[in-house]
C-alpha positions in Angstrom: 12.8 0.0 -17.6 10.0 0.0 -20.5 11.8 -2.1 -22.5 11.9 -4.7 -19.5 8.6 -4.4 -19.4 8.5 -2.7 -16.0 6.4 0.5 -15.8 6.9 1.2 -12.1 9.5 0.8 -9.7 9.6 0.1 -5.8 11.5 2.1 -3.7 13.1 0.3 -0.6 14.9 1.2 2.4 17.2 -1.5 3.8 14.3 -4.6 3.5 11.1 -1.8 3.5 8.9 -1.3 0.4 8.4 2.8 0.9 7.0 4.2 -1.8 6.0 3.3 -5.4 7.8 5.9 -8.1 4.9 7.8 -8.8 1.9 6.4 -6.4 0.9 5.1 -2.9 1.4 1.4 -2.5 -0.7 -0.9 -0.9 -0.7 -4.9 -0.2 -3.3 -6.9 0.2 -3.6 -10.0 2.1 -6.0 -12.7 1.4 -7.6 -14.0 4.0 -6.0 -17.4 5.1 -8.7 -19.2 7.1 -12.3 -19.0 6.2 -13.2 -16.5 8.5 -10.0 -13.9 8.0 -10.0 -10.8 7.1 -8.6 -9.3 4.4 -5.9 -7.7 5.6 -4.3 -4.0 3.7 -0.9 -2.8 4.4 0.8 0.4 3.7 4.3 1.7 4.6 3.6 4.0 7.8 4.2 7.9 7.8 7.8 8.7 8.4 10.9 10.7 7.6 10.6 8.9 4.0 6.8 8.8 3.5 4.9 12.0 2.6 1.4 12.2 4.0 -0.6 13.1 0.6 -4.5 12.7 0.3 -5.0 9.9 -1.9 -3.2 8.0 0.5 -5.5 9.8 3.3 -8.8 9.3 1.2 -7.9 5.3 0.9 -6.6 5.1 4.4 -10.3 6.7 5.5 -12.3 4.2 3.0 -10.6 1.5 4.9 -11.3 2.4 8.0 -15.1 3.6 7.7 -15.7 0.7 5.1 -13.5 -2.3 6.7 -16.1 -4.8 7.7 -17.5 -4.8 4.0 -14.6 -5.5 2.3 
C-alpha cells in the first residue's frame, strides 16, 4: 500500500464507508448555496462501528460548537 502511495485504507460494507484502518472518518460538505451550512458526516454506531472517545469528543465539538463553524 506505501509504495502506492496510500497510507490509509477505507473499510466498506456493501456501498458504506465504516471505518478508516486506524482512525474515525469524517466528511465534510461544503456548503452549496450562500447561506448552507457546512454539513459533517460520520458512519453511525452500529454492529460494525465501535463507540471510542475521539469520535465522542468530535461528535460533542460539533454539536456545542455547530453554528460557528
Amino acid at each position: 500500500m506505501i509504495k502506492s502511495g496510500h497510507h490509509q485504507v477505507l473499510w466498506l460494507y456493501g456501498d458504506d464507508v465504516i471505518e478508516a484502518g486506524t482512525s474515525n472518518i469524517f466528511f465534510v460538505f461544503k456548503p452549496t448555496t450562500p447561506n448552507g451550512k457546512v454539513e459533517v458526516v460520520t458512519p453511525e454506531l452500529r454492529d460494525l462501528i465501535l463507540p471510542g472517545v475521539t469520535r465522542d469528543s468530535i461528535m460533542v465539538f460539533l454539536y456545542i460548537y455547530a453554528e460557528n463553524i
